[in-house]
C-alpha positions as CSV (number, residue, x, y, z in Angstrom):
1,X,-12.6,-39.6,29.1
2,X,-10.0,-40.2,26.5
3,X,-7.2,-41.1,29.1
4,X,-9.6,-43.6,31.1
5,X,-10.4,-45.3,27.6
6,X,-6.6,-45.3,26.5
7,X,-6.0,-47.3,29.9
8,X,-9.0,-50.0,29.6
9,X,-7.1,-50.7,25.8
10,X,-3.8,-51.2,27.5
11,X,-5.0,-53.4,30.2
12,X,-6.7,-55.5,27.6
13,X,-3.7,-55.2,25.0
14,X,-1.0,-56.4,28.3
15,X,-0.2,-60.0,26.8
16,X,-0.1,-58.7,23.4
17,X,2.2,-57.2,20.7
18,X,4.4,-54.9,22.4
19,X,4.7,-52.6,19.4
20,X,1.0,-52.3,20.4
21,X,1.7,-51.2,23.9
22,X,4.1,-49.2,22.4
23,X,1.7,-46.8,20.1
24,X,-0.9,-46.9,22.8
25,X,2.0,-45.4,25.1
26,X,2.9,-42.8,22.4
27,X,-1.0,-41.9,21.8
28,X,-1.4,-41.6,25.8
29,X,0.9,-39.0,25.7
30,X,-0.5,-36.8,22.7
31,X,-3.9,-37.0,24.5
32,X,-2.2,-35.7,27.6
33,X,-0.4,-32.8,25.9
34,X,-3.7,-31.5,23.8
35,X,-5.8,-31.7,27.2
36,X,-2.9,-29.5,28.7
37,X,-3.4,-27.4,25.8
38,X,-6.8,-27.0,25.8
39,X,-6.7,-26.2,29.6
40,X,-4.3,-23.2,28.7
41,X,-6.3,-21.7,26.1
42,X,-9.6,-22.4,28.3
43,X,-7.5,-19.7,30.8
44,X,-6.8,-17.2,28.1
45,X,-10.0,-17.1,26.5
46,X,-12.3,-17.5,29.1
47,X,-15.7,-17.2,27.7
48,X,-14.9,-15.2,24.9
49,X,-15.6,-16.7,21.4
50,X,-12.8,-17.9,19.5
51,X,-12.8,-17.0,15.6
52,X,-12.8,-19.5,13.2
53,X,-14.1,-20.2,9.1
54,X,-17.9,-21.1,8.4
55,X,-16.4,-23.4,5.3
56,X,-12.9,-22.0,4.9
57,X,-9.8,-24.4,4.7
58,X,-7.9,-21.2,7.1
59,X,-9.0,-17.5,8.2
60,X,-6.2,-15.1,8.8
61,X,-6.4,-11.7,10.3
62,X,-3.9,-9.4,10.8
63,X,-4.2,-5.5,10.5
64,X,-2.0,-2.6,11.3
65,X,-2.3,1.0,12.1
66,X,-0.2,4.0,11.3
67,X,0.5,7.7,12.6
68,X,1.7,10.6,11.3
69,X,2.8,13.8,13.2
70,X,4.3,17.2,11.0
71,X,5.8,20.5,11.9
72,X,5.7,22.7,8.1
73,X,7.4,25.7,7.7
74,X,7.4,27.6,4.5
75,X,8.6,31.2,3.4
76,X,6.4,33.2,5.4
77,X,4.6,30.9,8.2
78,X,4.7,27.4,9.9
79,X,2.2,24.8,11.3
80,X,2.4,22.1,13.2
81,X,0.0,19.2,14.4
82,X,-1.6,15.9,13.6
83,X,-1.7,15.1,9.9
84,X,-3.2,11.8,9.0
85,X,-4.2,8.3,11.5
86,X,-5.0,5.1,9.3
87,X,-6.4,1.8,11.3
88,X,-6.2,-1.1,8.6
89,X,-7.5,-4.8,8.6
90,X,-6.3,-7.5,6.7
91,X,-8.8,-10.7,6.4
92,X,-8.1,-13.7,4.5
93,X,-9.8,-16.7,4.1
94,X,-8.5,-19.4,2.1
95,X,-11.4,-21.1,0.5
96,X,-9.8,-24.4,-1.2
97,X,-6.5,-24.7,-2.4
98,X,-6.7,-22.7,-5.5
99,X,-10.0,-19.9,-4.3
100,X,-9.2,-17.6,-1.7
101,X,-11.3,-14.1,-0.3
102,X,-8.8,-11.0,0.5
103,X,-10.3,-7.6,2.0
104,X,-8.7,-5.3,3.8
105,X,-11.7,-2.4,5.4
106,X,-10.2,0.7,6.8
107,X,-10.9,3.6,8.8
108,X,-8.7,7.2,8.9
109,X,-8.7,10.8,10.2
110,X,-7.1,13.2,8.3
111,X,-6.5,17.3,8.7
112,X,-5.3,18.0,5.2
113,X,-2.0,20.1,5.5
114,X,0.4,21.9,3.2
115,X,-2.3,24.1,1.6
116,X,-0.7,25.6,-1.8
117,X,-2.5,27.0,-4.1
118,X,-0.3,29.3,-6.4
119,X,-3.2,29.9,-8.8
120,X,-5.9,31.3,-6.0
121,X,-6.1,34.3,-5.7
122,X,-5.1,35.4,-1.9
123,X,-3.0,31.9,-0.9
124,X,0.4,33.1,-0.3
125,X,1.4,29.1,-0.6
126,X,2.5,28.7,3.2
127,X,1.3,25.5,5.1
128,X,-2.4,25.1,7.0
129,X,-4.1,22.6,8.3
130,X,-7.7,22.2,6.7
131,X,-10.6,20.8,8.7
132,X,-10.6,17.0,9.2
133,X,-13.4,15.4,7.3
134,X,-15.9,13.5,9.2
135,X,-17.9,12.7,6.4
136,X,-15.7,10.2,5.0
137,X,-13.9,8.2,7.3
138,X,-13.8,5.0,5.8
139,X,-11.7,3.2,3.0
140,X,-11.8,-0.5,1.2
141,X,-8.0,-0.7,-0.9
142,X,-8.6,-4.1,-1.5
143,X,-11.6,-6.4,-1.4
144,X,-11.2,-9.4,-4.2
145,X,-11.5,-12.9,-5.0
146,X,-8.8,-14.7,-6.1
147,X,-8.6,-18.0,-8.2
148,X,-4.7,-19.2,-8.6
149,X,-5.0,-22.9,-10.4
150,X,-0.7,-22.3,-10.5
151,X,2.0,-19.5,-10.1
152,X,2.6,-19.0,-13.8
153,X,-1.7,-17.6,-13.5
154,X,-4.1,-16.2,-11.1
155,X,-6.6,-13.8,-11.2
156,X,-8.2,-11.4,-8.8
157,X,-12.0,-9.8,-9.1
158,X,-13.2,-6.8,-6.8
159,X,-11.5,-3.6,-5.8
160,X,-8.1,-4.6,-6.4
161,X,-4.0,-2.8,-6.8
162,X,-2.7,-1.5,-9.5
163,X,0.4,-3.1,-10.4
164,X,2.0,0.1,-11.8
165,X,5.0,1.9,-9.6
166,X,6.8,0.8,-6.9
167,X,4.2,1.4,-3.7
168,X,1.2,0.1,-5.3
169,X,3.2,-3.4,-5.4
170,X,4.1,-3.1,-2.1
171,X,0.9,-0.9,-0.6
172,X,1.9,-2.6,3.2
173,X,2.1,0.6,4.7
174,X,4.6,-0.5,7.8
175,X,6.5,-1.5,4.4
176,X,7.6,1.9,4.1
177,X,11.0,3.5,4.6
178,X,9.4,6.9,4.1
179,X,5.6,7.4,5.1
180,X,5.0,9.7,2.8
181,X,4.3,8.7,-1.1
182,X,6.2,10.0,-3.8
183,X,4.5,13.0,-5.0
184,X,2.7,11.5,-7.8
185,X,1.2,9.0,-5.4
186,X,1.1,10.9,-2.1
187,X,-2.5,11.5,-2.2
188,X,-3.8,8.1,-0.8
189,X,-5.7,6.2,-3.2
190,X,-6.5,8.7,-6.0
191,X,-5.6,8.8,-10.1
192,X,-3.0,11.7,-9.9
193,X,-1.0,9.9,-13.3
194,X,-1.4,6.3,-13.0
195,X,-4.4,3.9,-11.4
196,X,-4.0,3.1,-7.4
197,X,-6.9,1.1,-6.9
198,X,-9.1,-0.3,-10.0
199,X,-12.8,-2.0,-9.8
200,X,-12.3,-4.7,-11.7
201,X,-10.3,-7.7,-13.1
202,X,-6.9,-8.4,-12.8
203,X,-4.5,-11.3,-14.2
204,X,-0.8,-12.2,-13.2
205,X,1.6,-14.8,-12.8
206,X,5.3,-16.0,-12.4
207,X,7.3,-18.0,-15.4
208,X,10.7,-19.2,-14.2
209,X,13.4,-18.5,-16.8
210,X,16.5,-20.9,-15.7
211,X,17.4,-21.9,-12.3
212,X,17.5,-18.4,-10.9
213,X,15.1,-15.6,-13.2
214,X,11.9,-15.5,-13.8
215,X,9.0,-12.7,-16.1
216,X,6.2,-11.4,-13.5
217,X,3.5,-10.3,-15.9
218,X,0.1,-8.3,-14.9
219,X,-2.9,-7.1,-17.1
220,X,-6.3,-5.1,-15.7
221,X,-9.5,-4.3,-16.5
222,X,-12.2,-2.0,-15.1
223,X,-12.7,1.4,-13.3
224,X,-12.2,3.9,-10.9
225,X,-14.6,4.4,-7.7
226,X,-15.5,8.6,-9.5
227,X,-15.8,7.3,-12.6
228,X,-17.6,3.9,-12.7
229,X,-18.8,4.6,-16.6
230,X,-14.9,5.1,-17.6
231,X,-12.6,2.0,-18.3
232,X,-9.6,1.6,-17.6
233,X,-6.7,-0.7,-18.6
234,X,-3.4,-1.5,-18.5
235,X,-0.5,-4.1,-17.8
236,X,3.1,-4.2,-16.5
237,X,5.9,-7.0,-17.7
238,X,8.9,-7.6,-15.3
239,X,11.9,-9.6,-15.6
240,X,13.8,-10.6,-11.9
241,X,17.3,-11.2,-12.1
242,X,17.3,-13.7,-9.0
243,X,21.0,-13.9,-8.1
244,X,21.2,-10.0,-8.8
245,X,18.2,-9.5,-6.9
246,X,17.1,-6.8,-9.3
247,X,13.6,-6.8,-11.1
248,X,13.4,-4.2,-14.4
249,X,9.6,-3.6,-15.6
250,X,8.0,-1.6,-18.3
251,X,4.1,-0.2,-17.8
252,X,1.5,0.7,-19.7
253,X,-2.2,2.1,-19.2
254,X,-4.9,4.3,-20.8
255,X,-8.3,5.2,-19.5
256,X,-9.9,8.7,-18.5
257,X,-9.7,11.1,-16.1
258,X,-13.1,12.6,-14.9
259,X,-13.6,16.3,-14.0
260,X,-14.9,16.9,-10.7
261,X,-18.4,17.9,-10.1
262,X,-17.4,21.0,-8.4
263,X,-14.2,23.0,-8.5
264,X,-11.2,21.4,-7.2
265,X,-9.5,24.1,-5.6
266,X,-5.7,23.2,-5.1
267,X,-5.5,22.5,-1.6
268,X,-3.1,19.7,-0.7
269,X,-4.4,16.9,1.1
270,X,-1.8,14.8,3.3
271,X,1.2,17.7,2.0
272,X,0.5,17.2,-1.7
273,X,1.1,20.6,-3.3
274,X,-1.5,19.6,-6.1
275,X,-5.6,19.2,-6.1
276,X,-7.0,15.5,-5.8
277,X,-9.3,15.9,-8.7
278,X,-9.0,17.4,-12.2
279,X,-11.4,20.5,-13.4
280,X,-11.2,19.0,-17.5
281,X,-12.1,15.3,-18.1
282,X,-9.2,14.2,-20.3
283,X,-8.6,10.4,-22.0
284,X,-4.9,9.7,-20.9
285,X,-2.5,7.2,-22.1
286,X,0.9,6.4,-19.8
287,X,3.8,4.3,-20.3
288,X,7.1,3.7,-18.1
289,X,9.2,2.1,-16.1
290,X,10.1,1.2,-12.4
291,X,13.4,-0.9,-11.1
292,X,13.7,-2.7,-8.2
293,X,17.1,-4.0,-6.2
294,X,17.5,-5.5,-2.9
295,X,20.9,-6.8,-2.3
296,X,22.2,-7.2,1.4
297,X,21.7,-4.7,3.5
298,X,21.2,-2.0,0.6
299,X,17.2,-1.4,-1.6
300,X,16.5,0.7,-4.3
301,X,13.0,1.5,-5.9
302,X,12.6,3.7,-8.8
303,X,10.2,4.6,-11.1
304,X,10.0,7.2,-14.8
305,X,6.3,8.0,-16.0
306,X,4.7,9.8,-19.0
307,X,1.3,10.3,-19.2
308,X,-0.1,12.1,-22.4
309,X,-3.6,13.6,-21.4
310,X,-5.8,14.4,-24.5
311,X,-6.3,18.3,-24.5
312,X,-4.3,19.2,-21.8
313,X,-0.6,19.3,-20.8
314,X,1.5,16.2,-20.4
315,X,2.1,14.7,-17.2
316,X,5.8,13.8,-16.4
317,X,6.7,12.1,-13.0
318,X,10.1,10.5,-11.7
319,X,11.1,8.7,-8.1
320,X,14.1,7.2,-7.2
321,X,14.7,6.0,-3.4
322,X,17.8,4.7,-1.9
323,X,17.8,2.8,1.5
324,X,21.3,1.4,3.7
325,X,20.2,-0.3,7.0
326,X,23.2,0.4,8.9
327,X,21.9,-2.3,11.5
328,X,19.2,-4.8,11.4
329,X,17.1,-2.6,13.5
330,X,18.1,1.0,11.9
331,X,17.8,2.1,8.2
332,X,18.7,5.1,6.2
333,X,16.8,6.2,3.5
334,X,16.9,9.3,0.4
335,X,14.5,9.8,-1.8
336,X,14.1,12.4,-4.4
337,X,10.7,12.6,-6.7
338,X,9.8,14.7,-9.8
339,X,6.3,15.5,-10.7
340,X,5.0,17.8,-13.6
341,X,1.6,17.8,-13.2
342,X,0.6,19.0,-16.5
343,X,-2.4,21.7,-17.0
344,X,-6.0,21.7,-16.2
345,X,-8.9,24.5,-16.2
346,X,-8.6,26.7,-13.8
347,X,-12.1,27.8,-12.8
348,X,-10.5,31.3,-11.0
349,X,-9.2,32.0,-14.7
350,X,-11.6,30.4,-16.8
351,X,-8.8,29.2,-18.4
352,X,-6.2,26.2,-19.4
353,X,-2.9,27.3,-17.0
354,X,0.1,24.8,-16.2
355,X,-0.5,23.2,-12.8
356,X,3.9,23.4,-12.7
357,X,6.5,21.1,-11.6
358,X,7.1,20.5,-7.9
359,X,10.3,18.8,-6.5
360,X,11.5,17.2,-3.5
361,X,14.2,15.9,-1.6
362,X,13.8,14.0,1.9
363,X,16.4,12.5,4.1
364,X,14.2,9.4,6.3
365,X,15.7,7.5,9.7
366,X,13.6,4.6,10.3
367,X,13.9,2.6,13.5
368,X,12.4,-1.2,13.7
369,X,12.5,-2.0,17.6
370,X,10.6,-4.8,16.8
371,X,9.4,-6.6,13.9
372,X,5.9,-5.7,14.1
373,X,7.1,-1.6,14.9
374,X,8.7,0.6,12.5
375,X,9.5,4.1,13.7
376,X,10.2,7.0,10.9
377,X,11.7,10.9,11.0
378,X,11.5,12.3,7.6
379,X,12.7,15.4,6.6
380,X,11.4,17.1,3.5
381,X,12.4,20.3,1.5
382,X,9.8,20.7,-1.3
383,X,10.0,23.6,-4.5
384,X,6.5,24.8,-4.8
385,X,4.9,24.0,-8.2
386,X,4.6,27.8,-9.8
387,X,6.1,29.8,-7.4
388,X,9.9,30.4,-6.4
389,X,8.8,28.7,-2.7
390,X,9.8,26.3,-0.7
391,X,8.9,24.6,2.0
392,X,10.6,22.4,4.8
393,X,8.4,19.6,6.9
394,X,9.5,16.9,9.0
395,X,7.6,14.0,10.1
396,X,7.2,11.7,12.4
397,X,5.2,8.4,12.2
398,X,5.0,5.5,13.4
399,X,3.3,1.8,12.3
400,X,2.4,-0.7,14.6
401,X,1.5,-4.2,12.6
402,X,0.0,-7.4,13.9
């Protein structure tokens, strides 16, 4: 239709302008390459419905998914098998040029593994598998509204990061040199010494300093999915050395830690040697730092906490991870983390004991076939909180992103 109108104009237009015949010669040709277009994607869709916004300037959707395979074996036993599966969707619609809808639903099957619990009676701390839980198979990290009027602010509402540490600020799984957290973060999600995932408000913006630095700030309000009558709070302040590419923050937080309902027995869920929940409800206070550097072909994250916890033994916790990609495609990565997990009430004893210090060293290969695929061998040797044991495990996983 368009072409057979386009020609009618010409034929008309033929003892005019030639700069006329010349743009109706140009527009001919668009019209013929969108038709062509629109006769591919008619082939590759079919009659399948094509996604697009109600209202939204753009929709994005991307998602990923990630694997992770384990053989454990500790001073008296081994296990091997599937530890953890984790199917993410990432869904963004950008509402106007300054409001914008980010949520990111996701679905996982777990068997918990690395069961060590020095302080129950019986548990001689080598590695099992628990059961996995098919009454909770679904997860929501991040589900917020953003307004951003510039870079230097923006705020965020809903079930939104934390900015404290070194994972929560990246949180893109496929990200990850090691799968694995660091042990003070391992257990997806949870409060084990800082916040991972607040209910709540959350402010932040970028303030160039010079030609090549800038001061990344970040303040939060709110609460935790266990304990929606508990605030929280906190805020991180970062300066980037550009050239250097190194960023140097320092953190701060306070809230409360909610006891669980029922005894949390130390099993360790996803090969964290400490429980998920606390037994005491505690008010806490934390303060630290993490550094950043990616230069070249080399990136380092670290991060030193301290967490004082009202009633109950300090928490202490330190990270520090070191990557080389050798090629584009191949990277090399050690990590070694810290973690003194203070005390809590141990309901065996009916009494305060020290949950201990655990410590581990891993060794991480990570292969990137393609930019979308990230393929990972860890190998961990972990010193049992409590105990003289230890315990090796190596991992496999793999991320597939889209």
């Amino acid at each position: 239709m368009l072409a057979v109108s386009l020609t009618c104009c010409a034929s008309l237009a033929s003892a005019q302008d030639p700069e006329v015949l010349k743009e109706l010669k140009a527009l001919r040709e668009r019209v013929d390459e969108l038709e062509d277009q629109q006769s591919k994607l008619s082939e590759r869709v079919g009659s399948r419905a094509i996604v697009q916004p109600y209202t939204a300037k753009s929709f994005d959707f991307g998602g990923q998914t990630s694997s992770l395979f384990t053989y454990m074996s500790g001073e008296r036993d081994h296990a091997a098998g599937h530890l953890v599966t984790l199917a993410e969707l990432y869904l963004k619609a950008q509402v106007n040029d300054e409001w914008s809808l980010f949520a990111t639903p996701g679905f996982y099957t777990f068997n918990g593994g690395l069961l060590d619990n020095p302080v129950t009676v019986g548990n001689a701390s080598d590695p099992t598998f628990t059961p996995d839980d098919v009454t909770r198979r679904v997860f929501l990290s991040r589900a917020y509204g953003q307004w951003k009027p510039a870079d230097w602010f923006q705020v965020q509402g809903g079930v939104i990061g934390s900015p404290h540490g070194t994972t929560n600020r990246e949180y893109f799984i496929p990200a990850r040199m090691i799968a694995q957290g660091s042990l003070h973060t391992r257990l997806f999600l949870q409060n084990q010494l800082y916040p991972q995932v607040i209910e709540g408000l959350r402010a932040s913006g970028k303030l160039t300093v010079g030609t090549d630095d800038w001061v990344d700030y970040d303040v939060y309000i709110g609460t935790e999915a266990d304990s929606a009558n508990d605030g929280i709070g906190g805020g991180r302040l970062a300066y980037m050395f550009g050239k250097l590419g190194l960023s140097v923050a320092a953190n701060y937080g306070l809230g409360t830690r909610t006891g669980a309902a029922i005894p949390a027995t130390n099993f360790g869920a996803l090969q964290s040697p400490f429980p998920a929940y606390v037994n005491g409800t505690r008010d806490y206070h934390f303060a630290g730092v993490d550094v950043d550097w990616r230069k070249g072909s080399f990136m380092m994250k670290s991060e030193a906490y301290y967490s004082g916890e009202e009633g109950f033994g300090d928490q202490k916790a330190a990270s520090t991870e070191w990557t080389w990609f050798a090629l584009d495609t191949f990277g090399l990565t050690y990590r070694f983390d810290y973690y003194d997990a203070g005390s809590d009430l141990n309901v065996f004893a009916a009494a305060v004991l020290p949950r201990g210090i655990c410590t581990e060293h891993v060794i991480g290969l990570c292969y990137n076939p393609d930019p979308a695929v990230r393929l990972r061998l860890d190998l961990h040797h972990n010193n049992l909180p409590r105990t003289g044991d230890a315990v090796q495990f190596a991992n496999f996983s793999c991320s597939i992103s889209f």
